[in-house]
N, C-alpha and C positions, 0 to 999 in steps of 0.2 A: 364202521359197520358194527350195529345191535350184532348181537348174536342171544338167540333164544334157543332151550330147550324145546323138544316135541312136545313133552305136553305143556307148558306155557304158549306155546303159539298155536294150539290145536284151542287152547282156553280164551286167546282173546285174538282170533285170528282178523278177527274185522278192525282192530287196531293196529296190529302189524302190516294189512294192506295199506293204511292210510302213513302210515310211518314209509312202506315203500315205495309211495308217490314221492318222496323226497332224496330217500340214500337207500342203501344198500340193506337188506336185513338177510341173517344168516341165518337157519335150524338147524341145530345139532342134536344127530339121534342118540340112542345110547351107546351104539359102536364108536362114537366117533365121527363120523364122519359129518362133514356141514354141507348144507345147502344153501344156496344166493334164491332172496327173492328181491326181483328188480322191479318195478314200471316199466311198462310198454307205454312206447307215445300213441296217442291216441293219431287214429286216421278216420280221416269225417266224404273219406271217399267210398261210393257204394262197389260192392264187390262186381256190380253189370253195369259198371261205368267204363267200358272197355270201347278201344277206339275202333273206328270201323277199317275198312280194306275196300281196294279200289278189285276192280274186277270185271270182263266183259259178260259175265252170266247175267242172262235176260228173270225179269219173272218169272214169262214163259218158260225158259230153261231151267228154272227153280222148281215149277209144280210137275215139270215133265217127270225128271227126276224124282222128286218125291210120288208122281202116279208110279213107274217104273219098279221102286223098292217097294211100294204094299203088293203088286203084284206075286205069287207066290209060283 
């Protein structure tokens, strides 16, 4: 693991994301203390790609309900 200071990696931060597509890169602030910046694997699934559910509610029974709730 790179280990960079704050401002070295605030200077050439679009190089240290391409270095963290590979290993691990560290920031350390002035206190001390380090930070991990990793890669996330990418996912090429849409966030409303969600599976369905089985269910005995009609249409019917769908729009009833929704007339029912604007009802005030």
């Amino acid at each position: 693991m790179q280990v960079f200071t704050y401002s070295e990696a605030r200077q050439n931060l679009s190089k240290l994301l391409v270095l963290a597509q590979t290993e691990e890169v560290g920031i350390r602030r002035k206190d001390g203390s380090i930070f991990s910046l990793i890669s996330k694997e990418k996912t090429s699934k849409s966030p409303f790609g969600v599976s369905g559910i089985n269910t005995k509610a009609t249409t019917l029974n769908i729009l009833n309900a929704i007339e029912e709730s604007r009802k005030i």
